[in-house]
PyMOL Python script that loads the backbone (N, CA, C, O; Angstrom):
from pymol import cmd

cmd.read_pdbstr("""\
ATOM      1  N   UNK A   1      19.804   9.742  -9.671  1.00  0.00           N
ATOM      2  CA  UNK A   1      18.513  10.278  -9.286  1.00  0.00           C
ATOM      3  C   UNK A   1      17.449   9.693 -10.213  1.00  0.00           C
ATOM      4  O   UNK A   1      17.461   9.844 -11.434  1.00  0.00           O
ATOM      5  N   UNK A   2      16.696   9.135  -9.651  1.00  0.00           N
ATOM      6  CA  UNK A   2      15.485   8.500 -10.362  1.00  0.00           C
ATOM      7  C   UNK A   2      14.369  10.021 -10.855  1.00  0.00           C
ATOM      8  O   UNK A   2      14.245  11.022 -10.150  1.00  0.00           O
ATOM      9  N   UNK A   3      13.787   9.834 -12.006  1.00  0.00           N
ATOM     10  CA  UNK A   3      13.098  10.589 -12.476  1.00  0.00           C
ATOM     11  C   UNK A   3      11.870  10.201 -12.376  1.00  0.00           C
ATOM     12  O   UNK A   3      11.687   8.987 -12.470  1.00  0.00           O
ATOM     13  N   UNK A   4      10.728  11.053 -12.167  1.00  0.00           N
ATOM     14  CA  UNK A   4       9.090  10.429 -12.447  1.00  0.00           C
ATOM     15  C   UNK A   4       8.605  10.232 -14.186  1.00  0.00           C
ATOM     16  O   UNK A   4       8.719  11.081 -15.070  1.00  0.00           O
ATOM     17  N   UNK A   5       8.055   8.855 -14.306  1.00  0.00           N
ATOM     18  CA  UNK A   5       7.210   8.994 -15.513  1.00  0.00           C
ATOM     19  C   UNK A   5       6.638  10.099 -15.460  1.00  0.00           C
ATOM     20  O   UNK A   5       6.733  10.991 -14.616  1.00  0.00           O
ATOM     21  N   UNK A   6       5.705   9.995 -16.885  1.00  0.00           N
ATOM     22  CA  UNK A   6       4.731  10.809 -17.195  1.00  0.00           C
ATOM     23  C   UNK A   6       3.719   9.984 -16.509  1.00  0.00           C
ATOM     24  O   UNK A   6       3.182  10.615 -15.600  1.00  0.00           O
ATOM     25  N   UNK A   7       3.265   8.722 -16.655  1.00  0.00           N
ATOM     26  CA  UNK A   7       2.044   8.365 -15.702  1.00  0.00           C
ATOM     27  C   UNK A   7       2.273   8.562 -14.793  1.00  0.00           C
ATOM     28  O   UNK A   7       1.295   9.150 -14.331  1.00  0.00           O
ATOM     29  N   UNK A   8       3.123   8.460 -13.953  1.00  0.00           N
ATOM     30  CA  UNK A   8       3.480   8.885 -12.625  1.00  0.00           C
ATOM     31  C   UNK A   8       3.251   9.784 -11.697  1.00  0.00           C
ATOM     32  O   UNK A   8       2.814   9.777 -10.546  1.00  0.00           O
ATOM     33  N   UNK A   9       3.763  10.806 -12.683  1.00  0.00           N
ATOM     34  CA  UNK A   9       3.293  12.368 -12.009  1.00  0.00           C
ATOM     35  C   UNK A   9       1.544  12.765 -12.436  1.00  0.00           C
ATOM     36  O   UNK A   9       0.868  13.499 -11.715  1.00  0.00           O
ATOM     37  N   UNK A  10       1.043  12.169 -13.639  1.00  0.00           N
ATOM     38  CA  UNK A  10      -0.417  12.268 -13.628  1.00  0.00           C
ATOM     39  C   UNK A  10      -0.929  11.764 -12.769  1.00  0.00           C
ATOM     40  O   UNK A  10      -1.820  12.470 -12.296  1.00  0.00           O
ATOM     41  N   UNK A  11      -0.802  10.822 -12.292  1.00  0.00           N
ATOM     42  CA  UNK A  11      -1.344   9.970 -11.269  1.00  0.00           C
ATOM     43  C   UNK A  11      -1.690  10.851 -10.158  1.00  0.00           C
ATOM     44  O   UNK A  11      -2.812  11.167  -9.763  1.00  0.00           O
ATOM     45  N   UNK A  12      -0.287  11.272  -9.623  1.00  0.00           N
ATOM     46  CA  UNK A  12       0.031  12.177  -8.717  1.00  0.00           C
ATOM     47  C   UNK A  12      -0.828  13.573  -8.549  1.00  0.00           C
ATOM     48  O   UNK A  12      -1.332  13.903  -7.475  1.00  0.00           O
ATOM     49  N   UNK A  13      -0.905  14.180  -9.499  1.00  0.00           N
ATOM     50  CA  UNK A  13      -1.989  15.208 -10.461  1.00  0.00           C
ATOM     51  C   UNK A  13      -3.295  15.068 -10.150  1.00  0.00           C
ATOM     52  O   UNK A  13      -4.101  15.935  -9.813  1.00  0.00           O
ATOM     53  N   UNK A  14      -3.491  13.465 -10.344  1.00  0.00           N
ATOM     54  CA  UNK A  14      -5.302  13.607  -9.916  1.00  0.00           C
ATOM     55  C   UNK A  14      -5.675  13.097  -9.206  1.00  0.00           C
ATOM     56  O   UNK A  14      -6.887  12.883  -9.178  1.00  0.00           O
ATOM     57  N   UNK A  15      -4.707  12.557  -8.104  1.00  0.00           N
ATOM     58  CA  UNK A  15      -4.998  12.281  -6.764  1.00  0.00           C
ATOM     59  C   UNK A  15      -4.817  13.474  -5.966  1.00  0.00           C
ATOM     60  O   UNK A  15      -5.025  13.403  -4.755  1.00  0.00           O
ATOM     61  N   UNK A  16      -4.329  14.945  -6.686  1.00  0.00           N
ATOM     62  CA  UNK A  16      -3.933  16.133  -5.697  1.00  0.00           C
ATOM     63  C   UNK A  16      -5.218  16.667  -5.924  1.00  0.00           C
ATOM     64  O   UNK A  16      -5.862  17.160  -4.998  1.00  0.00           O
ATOM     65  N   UNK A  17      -5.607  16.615  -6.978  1.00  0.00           N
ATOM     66  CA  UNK A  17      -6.735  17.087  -7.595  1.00  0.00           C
ATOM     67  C   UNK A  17      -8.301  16.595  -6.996  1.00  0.00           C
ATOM     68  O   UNK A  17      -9.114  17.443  -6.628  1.00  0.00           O
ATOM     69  N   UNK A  18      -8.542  15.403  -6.962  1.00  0.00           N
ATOM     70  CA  UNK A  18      -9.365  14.993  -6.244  1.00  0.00           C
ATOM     71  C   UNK A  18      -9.668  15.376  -4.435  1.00  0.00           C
ATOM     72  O   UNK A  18     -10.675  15.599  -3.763  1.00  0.00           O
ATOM     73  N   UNK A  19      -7.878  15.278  -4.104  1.00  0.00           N
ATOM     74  CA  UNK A  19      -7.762  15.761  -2.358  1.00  0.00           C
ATOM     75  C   UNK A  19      -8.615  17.312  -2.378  1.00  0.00           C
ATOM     76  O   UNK A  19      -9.306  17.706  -1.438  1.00  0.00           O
ATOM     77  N   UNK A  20      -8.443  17.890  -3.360  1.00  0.00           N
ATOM     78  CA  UNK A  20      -8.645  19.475  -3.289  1.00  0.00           C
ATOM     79  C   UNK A  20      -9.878  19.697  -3.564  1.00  0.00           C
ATOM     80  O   UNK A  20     -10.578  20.394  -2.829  1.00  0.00           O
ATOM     81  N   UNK A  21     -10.402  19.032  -4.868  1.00  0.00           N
ATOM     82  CA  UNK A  21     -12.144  19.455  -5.280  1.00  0.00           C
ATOM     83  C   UNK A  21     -12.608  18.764  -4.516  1.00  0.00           C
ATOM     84  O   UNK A  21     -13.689  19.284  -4.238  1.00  0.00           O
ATOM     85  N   UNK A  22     -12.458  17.629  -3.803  1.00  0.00           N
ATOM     86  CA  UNK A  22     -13.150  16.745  -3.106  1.00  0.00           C
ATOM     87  C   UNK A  22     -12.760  15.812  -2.247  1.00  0.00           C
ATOM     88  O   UNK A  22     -12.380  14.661  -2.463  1.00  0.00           O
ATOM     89  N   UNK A  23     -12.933  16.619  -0.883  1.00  0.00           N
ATOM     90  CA  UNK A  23     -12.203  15.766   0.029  1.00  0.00           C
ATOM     91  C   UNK A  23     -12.801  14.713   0.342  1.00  0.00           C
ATOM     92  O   UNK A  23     -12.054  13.782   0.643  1.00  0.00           O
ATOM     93  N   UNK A  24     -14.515  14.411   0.402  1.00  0.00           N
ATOM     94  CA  UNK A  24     -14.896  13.237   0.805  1.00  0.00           C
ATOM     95  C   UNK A  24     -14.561  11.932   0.015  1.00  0.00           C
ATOM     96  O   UNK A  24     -14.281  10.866   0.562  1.00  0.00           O
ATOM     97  N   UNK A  25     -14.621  12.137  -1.328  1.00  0.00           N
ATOM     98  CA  UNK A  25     -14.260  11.296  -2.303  1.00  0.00           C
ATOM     99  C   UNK A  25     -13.053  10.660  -2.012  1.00  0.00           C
ATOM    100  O   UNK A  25     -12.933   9.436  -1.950  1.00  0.00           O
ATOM    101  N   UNK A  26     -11.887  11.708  -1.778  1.00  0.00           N
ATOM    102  CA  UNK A  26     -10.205  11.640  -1.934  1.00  0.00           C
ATOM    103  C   UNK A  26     -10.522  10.563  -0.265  1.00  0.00           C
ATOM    104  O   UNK A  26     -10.340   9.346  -0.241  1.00  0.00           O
ATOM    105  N   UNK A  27     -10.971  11.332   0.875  1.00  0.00           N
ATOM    106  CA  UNK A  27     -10.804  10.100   1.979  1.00  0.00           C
ATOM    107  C   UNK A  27     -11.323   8.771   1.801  1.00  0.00           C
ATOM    108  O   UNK A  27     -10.697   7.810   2.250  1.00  0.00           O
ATOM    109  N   UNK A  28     -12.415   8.629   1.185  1.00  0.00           N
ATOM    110  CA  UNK A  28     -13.250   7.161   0.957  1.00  0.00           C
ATOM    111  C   UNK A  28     -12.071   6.224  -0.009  1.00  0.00           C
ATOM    112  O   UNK A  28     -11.735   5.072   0.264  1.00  0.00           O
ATOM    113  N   UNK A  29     -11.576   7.013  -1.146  1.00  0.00           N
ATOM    114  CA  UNK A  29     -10.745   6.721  -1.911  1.00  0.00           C
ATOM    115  C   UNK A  29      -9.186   6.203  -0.858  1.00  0.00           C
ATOM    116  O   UNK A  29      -8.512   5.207  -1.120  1.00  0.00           O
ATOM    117  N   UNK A  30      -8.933   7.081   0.206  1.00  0.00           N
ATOM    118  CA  UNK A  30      -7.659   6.482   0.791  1.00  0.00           C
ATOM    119  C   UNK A  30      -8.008   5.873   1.571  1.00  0.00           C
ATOM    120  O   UNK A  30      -6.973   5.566   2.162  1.00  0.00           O
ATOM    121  N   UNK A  31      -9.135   5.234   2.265  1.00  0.00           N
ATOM    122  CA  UNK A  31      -9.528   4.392   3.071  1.00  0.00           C
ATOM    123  C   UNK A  31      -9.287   2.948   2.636  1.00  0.00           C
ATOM    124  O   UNK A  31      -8.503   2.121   3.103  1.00  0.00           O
ATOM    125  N   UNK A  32     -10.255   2.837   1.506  1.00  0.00           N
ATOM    126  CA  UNK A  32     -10.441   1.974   0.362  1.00  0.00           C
ATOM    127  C   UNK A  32      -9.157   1.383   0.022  1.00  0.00           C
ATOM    128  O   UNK A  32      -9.175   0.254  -0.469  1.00  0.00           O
ATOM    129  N   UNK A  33      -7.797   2.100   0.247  1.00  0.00           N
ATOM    130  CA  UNK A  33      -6.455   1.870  -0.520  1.00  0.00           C
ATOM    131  C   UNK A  33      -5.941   0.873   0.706  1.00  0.00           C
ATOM    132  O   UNK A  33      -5.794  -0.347   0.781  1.00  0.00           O
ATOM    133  N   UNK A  34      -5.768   1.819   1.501  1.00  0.00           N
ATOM    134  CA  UNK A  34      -5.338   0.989   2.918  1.00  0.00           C
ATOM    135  C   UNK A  34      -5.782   0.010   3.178  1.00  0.00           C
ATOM    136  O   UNK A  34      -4.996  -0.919   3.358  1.00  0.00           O
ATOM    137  N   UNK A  35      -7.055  -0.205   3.299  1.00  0.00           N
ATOM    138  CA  UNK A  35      -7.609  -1.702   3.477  1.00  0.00           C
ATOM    139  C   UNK A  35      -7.607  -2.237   2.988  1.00  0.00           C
ATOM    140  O   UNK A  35      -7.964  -3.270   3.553  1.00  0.00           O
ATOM    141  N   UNK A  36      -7.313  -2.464   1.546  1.00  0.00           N
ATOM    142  CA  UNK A  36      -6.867  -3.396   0.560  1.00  0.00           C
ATOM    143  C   UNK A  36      -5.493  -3.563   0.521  1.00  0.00           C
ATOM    144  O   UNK A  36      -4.897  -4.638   0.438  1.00  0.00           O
ATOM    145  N   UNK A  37      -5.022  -2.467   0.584  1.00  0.00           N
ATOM    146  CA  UNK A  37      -3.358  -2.960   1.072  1.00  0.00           C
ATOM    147  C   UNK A  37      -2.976  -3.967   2.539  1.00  0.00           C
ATOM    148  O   UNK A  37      -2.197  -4.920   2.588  1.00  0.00           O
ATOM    149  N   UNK A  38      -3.958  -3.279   3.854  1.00  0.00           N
ATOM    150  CA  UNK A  38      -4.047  -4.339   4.736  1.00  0.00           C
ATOM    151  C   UNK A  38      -4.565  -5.624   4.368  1.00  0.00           C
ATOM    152  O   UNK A  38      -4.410  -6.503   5.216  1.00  0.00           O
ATOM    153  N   UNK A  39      -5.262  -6.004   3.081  1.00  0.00           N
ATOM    154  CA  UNK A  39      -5.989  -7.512   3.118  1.00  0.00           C
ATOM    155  C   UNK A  39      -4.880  -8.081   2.551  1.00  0.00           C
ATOM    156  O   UNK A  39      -4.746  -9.300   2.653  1.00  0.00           O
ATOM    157  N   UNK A  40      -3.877  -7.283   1.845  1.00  0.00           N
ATOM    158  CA  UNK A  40      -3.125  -8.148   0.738  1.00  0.00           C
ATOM    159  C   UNK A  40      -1.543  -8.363   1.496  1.00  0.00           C
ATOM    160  O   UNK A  40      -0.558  -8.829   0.925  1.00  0.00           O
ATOM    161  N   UNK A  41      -1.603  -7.904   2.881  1.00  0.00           N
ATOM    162  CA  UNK A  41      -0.074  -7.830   3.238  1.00  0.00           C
ATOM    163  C   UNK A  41       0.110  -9.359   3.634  1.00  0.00           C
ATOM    164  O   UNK A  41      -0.661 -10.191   4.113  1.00  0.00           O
ATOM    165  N   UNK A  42       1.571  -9.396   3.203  1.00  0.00           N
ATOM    166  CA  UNK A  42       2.076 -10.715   3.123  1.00  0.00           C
ATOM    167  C   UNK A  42       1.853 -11.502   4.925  1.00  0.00           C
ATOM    168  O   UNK A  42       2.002 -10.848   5.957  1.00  0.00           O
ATOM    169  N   UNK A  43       1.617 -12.443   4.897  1.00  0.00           N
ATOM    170  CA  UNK A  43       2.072 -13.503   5.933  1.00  0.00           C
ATOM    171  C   UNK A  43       2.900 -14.763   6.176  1.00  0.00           C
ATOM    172  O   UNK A  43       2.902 -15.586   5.261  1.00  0.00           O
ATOM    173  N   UNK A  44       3.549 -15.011   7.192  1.00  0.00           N
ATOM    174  CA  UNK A  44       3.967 -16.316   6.882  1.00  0.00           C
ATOM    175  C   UNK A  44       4.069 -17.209   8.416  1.00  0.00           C
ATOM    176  O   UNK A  44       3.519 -16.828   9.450  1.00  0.00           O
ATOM    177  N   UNK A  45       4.763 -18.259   8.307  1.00  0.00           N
ATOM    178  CA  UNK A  45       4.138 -18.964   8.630  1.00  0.00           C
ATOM    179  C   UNK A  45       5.679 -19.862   9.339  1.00  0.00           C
ATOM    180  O   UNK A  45       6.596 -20.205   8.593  1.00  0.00           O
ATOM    181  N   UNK A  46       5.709 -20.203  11.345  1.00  0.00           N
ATOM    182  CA  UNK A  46       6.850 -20.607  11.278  1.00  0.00           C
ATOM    183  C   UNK A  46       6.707 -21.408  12.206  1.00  0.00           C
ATOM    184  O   UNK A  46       6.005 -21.349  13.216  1.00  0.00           O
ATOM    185  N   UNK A  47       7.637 -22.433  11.707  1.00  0.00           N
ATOM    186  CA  UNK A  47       7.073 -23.778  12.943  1.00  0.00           C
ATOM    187  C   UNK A  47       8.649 -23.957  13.265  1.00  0.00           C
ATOM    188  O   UNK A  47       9.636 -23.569  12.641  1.00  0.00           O
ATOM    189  N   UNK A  48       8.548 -24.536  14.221  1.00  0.00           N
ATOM    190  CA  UNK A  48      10.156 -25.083  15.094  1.00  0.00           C
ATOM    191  C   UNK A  48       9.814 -26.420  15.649  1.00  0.00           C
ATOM    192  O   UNK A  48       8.709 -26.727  16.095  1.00  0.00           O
ATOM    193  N   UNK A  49      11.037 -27.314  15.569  1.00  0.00           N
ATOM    194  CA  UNK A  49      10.682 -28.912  15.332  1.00  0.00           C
ATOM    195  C   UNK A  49      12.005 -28.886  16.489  1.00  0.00           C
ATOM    196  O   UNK A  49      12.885 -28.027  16.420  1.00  0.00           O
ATOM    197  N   UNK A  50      11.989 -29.832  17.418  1.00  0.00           N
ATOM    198  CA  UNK A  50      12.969 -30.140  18.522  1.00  0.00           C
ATOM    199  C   UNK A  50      14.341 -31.119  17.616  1.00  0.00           C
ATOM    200  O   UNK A  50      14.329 -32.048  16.808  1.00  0.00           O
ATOM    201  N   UNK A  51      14.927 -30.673  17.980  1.00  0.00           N
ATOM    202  CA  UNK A  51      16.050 -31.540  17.540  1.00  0.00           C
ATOM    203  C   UNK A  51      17.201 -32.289  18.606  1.00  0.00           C
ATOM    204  O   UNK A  51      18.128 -33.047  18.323  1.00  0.00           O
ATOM    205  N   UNK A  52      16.719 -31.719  20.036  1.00  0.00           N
ATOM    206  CA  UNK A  52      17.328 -32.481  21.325  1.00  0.00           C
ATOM    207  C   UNK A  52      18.714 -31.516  21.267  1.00  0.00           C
ATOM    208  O   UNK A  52      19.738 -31.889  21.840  1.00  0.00           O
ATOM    209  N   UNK A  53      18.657 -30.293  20.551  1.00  0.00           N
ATOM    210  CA  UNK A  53      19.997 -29.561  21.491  1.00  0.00           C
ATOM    211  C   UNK A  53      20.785 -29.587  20.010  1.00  0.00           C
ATOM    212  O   UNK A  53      21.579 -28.660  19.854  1.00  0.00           O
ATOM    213  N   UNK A  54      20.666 -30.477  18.983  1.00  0.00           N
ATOM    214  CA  UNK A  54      21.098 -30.651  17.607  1.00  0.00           C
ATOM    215  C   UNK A  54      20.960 -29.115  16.582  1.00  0.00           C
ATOM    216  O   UNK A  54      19.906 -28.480  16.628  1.00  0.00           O
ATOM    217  N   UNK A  55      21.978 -28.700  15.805  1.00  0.00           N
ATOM    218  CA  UNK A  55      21.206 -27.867  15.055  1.00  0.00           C
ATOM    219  C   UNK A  55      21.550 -28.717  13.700  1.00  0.00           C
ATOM    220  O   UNK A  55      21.072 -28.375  12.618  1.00  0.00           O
TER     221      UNK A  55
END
""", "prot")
cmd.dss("prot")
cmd.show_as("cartoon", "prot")
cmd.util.cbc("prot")
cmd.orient("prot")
């Protein structure tokens, strides 16, 4: 069983904390996350070359 750091669970702490005193903040804040997580998701890239039936 994996255990939480101590940064870990703070983290956790004042992101619960923020959801609660302040929800507009906490949504702008998870908006902000996502779309930077969407800019940074991996891509790649795949080409296929004929080889006449050859592998």
């Amino acid at each position: 069983m994996d255990w939480w750091s101590e940064v870990e669970l703070e983290s956790l702490l004042w992101l619960n904390l923020v959801k609660y005193a302040d929800s507009e903040q906490f949504a702008a804040f998870a908006d902000e996350l996502l779309e930077r997580s969407a800019k940074t998701a991996t891509t790649m890239e795949v080409s296929v070359d004929a080889t006449r039936g050859e592998l």
